[in-house]
N, C-alpha and C positions, 0 to 999 in steps of 0.2 A: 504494500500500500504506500503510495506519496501524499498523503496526506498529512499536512505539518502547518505549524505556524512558527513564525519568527521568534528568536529568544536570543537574548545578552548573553554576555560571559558570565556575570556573579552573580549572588544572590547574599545576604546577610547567614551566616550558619544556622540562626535562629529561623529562617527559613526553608531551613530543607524540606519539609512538606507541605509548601505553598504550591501552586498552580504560578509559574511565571509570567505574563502576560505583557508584553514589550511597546513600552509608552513612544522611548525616545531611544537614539542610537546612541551609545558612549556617553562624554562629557560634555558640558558645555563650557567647561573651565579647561580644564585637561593640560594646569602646568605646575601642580604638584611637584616639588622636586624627587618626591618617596613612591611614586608611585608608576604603574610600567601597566597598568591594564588597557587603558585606551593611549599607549602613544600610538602615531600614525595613523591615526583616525580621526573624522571629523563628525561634529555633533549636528544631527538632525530630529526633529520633531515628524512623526509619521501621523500621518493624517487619522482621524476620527475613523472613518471607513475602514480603514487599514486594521486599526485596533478591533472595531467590531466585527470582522472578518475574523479576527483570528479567536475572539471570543465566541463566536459560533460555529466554528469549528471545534474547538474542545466540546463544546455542548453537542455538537454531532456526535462527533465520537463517543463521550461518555453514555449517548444513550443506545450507542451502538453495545457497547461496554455491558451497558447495565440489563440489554436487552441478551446478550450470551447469557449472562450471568444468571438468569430467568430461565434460560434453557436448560441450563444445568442443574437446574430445582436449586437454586441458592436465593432466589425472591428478590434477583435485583441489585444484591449488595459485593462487593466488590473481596469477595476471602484468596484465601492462599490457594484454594484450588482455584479458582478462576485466573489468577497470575497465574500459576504455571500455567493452563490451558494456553493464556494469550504467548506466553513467552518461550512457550515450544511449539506455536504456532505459525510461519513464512510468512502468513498473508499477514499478519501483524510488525509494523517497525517500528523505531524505538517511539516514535513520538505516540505510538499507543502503548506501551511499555509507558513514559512518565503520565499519562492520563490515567492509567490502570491505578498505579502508584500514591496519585493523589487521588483518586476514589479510596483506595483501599487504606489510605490515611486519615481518613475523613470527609476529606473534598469540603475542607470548609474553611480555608485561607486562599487569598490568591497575592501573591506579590509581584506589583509593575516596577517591572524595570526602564531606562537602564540608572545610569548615576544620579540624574536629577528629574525625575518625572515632575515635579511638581513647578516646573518650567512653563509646562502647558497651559494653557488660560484655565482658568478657574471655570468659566460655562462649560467648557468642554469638559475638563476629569470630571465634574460632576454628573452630564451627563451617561459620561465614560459607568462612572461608577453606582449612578442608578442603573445602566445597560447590565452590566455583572451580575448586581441583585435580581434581575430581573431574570435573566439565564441561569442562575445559579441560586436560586432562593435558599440555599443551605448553607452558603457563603457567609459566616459573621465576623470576618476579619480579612481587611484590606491593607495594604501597608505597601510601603514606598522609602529612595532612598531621598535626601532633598539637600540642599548645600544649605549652609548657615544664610549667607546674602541673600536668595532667593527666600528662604524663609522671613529674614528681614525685609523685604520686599511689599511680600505678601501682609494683605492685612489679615488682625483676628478677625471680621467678618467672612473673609474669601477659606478660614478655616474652619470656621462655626459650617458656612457649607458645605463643606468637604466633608466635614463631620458628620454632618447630617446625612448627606450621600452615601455614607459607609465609608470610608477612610478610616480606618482605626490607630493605625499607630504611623509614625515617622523616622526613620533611621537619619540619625546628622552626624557625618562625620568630624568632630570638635578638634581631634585631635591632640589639639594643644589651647590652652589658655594665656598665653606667655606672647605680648607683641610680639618682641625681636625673633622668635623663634618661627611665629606669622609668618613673618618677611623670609625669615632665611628659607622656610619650605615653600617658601612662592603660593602660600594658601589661600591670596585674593579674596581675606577678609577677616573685617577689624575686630578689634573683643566685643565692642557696642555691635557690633554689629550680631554676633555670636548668642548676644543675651538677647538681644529684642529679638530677634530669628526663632530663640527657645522661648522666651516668655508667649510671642503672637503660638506657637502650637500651643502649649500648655493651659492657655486662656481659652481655647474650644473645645479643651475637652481631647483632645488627640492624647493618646499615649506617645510620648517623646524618648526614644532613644538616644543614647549621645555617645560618640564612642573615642575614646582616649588613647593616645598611645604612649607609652611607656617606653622610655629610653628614644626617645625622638632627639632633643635636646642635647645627647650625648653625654660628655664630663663636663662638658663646659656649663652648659644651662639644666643641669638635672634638678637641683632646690629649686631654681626659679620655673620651670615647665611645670614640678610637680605643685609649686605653692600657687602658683598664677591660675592654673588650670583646674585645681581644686575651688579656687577660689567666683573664678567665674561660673561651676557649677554648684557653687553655694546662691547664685544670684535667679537660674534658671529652673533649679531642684526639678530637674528632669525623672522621668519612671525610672529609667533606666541607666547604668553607667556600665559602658560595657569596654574592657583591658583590653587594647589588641600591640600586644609585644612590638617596638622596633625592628626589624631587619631591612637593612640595606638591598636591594634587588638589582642585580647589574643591569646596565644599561638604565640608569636615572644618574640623576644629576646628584644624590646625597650620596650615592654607592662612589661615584667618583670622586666624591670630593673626600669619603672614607679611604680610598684607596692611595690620593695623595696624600694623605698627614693633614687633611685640613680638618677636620671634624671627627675628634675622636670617642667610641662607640663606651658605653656604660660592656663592662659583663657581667653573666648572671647576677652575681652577688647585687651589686649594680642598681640595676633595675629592680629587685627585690627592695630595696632599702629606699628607693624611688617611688616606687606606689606604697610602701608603709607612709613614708612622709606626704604621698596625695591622701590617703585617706585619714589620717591623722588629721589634715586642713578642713576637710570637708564637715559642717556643720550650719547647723539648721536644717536640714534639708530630711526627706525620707525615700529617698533613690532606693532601688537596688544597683548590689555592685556585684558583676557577672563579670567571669572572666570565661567564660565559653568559649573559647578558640586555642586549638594547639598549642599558638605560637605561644600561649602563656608558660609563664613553667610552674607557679601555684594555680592550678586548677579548684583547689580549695579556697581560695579569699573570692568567697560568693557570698552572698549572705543582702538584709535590707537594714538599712539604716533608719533611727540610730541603734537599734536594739542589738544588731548581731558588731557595733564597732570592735569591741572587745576581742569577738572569737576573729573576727577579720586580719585584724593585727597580731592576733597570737598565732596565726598561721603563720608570718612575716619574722614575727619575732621565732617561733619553733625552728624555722628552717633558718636562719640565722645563728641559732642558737647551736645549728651542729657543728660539730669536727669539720677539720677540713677535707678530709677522706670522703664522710657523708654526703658533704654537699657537695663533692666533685659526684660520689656516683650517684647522687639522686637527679645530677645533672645531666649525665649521659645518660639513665636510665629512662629519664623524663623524654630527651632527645631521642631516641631509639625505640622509643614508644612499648616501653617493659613497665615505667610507672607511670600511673597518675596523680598518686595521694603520698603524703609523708609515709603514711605508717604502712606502704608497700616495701620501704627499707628495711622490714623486721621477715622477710623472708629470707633465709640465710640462703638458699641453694641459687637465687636471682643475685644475694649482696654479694658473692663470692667470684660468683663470673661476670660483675661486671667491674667489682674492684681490682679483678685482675688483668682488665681492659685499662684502667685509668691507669695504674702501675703502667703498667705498658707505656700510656701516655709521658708519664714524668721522663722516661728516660729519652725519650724523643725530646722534650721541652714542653714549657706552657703554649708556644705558638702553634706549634701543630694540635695540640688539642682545640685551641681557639680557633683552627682553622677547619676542621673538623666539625665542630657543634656549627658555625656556620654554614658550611655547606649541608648539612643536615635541614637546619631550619628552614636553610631557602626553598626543600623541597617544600614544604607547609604553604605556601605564599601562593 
């Protein structure tokens, strides 16, 4: 079968069983110095029609989907015998393989891509997004990624709408809170700018994501990224605050200026001791703080503020608190994807071969380890 609709490269991880549905093409900023997903590409808005085509096409298919799935006395609903039927079936391809998948996850998220859907006029995604409801009345969560400036842009009226339309939540890549650090990642927007962007969603009712990244800043600005950037989401008290680790990605303009000695990188330890001291600043506020993404290396400092501050910090503080043995293997282990929790290091027959991987390391040098967990990481990206 060729039946298919158009889709971006990413999605938020908190995404993964959304329905991706493709607003606009790439970025419309697209000069991030940290960032490698849309270079060489230019940003377009796809027409109304366009989008509604490909929204009735999933709606085909799904009732094609749900019409097998009736056949097979399952009443319609999407189980593990119906994926296999479709996924050892030729006349089915993948694009009904991820329709399957979000039936058989619920079929009740859908996430437009690509970087900045909320570009679009306001009459439009709303009628966009009554069109959805209407195709998919089982649908009660919408969500989208949006740049800070566009969000300051936009008023809380044109969000009350959107609200209203079904829009439910908003992914803002924040990154950093710290002017100079603004400029140096080429981020085309100011901290005012940053909070009224968060304040206009937050005042409709939208759930606001915001998402930080850790060790951006490097040695140089790591106190002030983490006090600056905490502090500006003291001003927004967004739902959500979500970790996504530093790593440099060749071919950007931060990875090269890592490469010359201009901009030197936090390690582990590092960036551990950088988000204790972010969320140490953060106050007033009742975010969650999520670190849901690989790149993180505490997978554990999750928790909602301010109740769980304490345990959040004592993660920071715990893994801080080991040997230096511990925290090289809990480091490699972390990177090699063996742990995910501190108290995974009470496993003796996993701490024995991986401490004799780091031993290993020493007598090579600290560089080739360093050089090693990077190239590890970058697979993650």
């Amino acid at each position: 079968m060729k039946c298919e609709i158009e889709q971006g490269p990413i999605r938020p991880p908190s995404e993964a069983r959304s329905l991706l549905i493709r607003v606009s093409r790439n970025c419309p900023w697209n000069k991030c110095t940290f960032c490698h997903t849309y270079r060489g590409t230019r940003f377009e808005l796809r027409s109304l029609a366009d989008i509604k085509r490909d929204v009735e096409t999933v709606a085909s298919v799904a009732a094609e989907l749900r019409d097998l799935s009736a056949q097979q006395g399952q009443s319609g609903k999407m189980t593990a015998e119906t994926l296999h039927a479709i996924a050892n079936n030729p006349h089915y391809n993948d694009f009904y393989h991820s329709v399957a998948a979000w039936l058989y996850f619920g079929g009740t998220s859908v996430f437009l891509q690509d970087g900045n859907s909320l570009v679009m006029k306001t009459d439009e995604l709303v009628e966009l997004l009554q069109f959805i409801r209407e195709k998919f009345p089982h649908v009660n969560r919408v969500t989208s990624y949006c740049r800070a400036k566009t969000a300051a842009r936009k008023s809380p009226e044109d969000f009350k709408r959107l609200h209203a339309a079904g829009l439910t939540r908003i992914h803002i890549g924040l990154e950093t809170g710290y002017a100079p650090l603004l400029d140096f990642v080429h981020k085309g927007v100011t901290v005012d700018e940053q909070i009224t962007g968060g304040r206009n969603i937050k005042e409709s009712g939208i759930s606001l994501s915001e998402y930080v990244m850790p060790g951006l800043g490097g040695v140089r600005w790591s106190r002030e990224h983490a006090v600056q950037t905490a502090r500006v989401l003291n001003q927004i008290n967004p739902d959500y605050i979500r970790l996504r680790s530093f790593q440099p990605v060749p071919g950007t303009e931060i990875y090269e200026a890592v490469e010359k000695g201009e901009h030197e990188l936090l390690d582990e330890d590092g960036v551990v001791r950088e988000i204790r001291l972010f969320i140490e600043t953060l106050d007033g506020i009742d975010s969650r703080i999520a670190s849901d993404h690989i790149m993180n290396l505490l997978e554990e400092i999750d928790g909602k503020l301010p109740e769980d501050r304490d345990c959040l910090l004592g993660v920071a503080d715990r893994y801080l608190g080991l040997s230096d043995d511990d925290r090289a293997v809990f480091i490699l282990g972390r990177r090699c994807g063996l742990y995910r929790k501190l108290d995974d290091l009470s496993n003796p027959v996993t701490y024995r071969e991986i401490k004799g991987a780091v031993d290993g390391y020493r007598l090579k040098g600290p560089e080739q380890f360093e050089r090693d967990l990077a190239r590890i990481r970058r697979r993650f990206i």
